[in-house]
C-alpha positions, 0 to 999 in steps of 0.5 A: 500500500505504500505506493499508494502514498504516491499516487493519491496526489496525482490522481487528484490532481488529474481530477482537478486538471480535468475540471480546469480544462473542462470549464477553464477556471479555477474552484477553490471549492473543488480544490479543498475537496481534493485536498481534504479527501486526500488528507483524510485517506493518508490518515486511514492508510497511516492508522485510523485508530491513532488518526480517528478525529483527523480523518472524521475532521477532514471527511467532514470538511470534504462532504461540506465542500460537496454540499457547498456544491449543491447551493445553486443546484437546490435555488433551482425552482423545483419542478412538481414532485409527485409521490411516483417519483418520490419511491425509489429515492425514499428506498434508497435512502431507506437502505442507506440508513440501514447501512449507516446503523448497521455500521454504527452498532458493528463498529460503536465499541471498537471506534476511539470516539463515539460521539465523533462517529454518531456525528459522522453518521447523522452528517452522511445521512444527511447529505445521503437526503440532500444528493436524494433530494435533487435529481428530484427537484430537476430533471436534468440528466446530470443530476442523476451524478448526485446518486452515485456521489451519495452512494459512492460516498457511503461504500467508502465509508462502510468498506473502510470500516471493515476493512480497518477493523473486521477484513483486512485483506487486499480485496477489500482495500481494492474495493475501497480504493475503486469506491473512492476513485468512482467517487472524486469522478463523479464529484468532478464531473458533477462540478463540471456539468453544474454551469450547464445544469442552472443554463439549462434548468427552464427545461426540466422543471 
């Protein structure tokens, strides 16, 4: 895993790289969320135990980076949302709390800071809601990224868990490693296609 060292730099690099020849400009929003993500991985791989409150601080700041994302998506007029559309968000994020619980009752004991992990967990529900929310409130294509960000978000976090404290086998940190890369993708792609999301919004109300 020591190489891994080497290449989360680069890899979010490459992400942020992609955004500026994509949109050519700068966002600082997106910086901090590669720069904070990164910081929060090195601290998993170092030792999540010793690290506990420093990788939950600058998850925290990561996901506030992402739902900072979101503002100008959610001042969008909202189209009509009937209790059709509303099913299967609502069994998604059913299953996300259940995921989240079951981790909050499998890891509680094991965990240096309880209360720092009821904190993370409410904070991922919460944004597990919000990226629900908006695909629902416009019915653009690229919203649907906001499912994935959210359901990449919460595999990450359940896999790293396990991985640290239950299986720590190879499979599982490939799994965890394959999670967090879909994630930072669909997190970039998502902030690339946000200006044509607010220029194109009159038509998917």
């Amino acid at each position: 895993m020591e190489w891994g060292f080497y290449i989360k730099p680069l890899y979010g690099m490459f992400f942020y790289l992609f955004y500026y020849y994509a949109v050519k400009k700068h966002s600082i929003v997106l910086l901090i969320f590669q720069i904070t993500s990164i910081i929060a991985e090195v601290f998993f791989v170092l030792d999540l135990n010793m690290y506990f409150d420093e990788v939950l601080y600058f998850y925290f700041i990561a996901t506030s980076m992402m739902l900072f994302l979101f503002v100008p998506i959610l001042k969008i007029k909202s189209r009509e949302i009937t209790r059709e559309m509303t099913l299967e968000p609502l069994l998604g994020v059913l299953f996300c709390a259940y995921l989240i619980g079951h981790m909050l009752t499998l890891f509680y004991d094991s965990v240096p800071n309880k209360l720092l992990l009821i904190i993370g967990a409410v904070f991922l529900f919460a944004f597990t809601a919000v990226c629900s929310v908006i695909p629902l409130r416009s019915g653009h294509p690229s919203n649907i990224k906001a499912y994935i960000i959210a359901g990449t978000l919460v595999i990450e976090c359940v896999t790293g868990f396990i991985y640290y404290y239950m299986l720590e086998i190879p499979i599982m940190f490939s799994v965890l490693t394959i999670s967090i890369c879909f994630h930072k993708a669909a997190v970039t792609s998502y902030f690339v296609d946000v200006t044509k999301i607010l220029k194109d919004q009159e038509e998917y109300i």
